[in-house]
C-alpha positions in Angstrom: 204.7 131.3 113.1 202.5 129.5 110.5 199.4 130.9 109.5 197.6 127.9 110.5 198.4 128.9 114.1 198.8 132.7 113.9 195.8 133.6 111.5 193.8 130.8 110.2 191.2 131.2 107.8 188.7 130.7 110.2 189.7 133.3 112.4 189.2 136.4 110.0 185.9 137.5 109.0 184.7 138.5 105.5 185.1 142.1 106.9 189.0 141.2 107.7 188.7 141.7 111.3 189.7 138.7 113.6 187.7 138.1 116.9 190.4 138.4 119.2 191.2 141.7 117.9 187.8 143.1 118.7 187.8 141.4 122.2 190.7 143.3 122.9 189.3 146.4 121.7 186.2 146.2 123.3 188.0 145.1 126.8 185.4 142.0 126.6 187.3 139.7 129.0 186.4 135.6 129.2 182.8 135.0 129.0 181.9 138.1 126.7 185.0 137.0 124.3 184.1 133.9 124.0 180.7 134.4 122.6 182.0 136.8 120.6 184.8 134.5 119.0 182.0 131.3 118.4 179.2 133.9 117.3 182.3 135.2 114.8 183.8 131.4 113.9 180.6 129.6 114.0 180.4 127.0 111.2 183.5 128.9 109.4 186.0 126.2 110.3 183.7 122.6 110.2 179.8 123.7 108.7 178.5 120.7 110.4 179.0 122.3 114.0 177.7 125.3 113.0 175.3 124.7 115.9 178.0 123.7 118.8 179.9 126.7 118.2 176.5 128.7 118.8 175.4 126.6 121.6 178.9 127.1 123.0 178.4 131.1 122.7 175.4 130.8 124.3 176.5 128.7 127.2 179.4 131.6 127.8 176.5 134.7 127.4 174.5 132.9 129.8 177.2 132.2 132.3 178.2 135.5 132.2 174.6 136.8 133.1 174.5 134.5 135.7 177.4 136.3 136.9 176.2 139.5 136.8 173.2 138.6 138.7 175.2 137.6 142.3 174.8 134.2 141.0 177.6 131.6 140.9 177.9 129.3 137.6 177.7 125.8 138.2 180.9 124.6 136.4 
């Protein structure tokens, strides 16, 4: 597989640990790993979205508070 879709430079931090590979350690499941990956990849792959990608991880962080409170998420 190419490294474009395997490990893209995006997808490894300056410390050489990719997100997915801490949401697997960590057991982080959906919501929590996806904050994780934007918070990780945010403004490494386009700087202009820099925001989006944090907006994004905040959107999945709240969501998964919502959760935890009894609530239901309105998606």
């Amino acid at each position: 597989m190419s490294s474009e879709v395997d490990h893209p430079q995006h997808y490894r931090a300056d410390t050489g640990y990719e997100a997915i590979d801490v949401i697997e350690a960590w057991g982080l499941g959906f919501c929590l790993g996806n904050t994780v990956k934007y918070i990780s990849r945010a403004g490494r792959k386009d700087r202009e979205k820099e925001i989006q990608d944090l907006e994004k991880a905040q959107w999945y962080l709240a969501r998964h508070i919502t959760r935890l409170r009894g609530g239901r998420s309105k998606t």
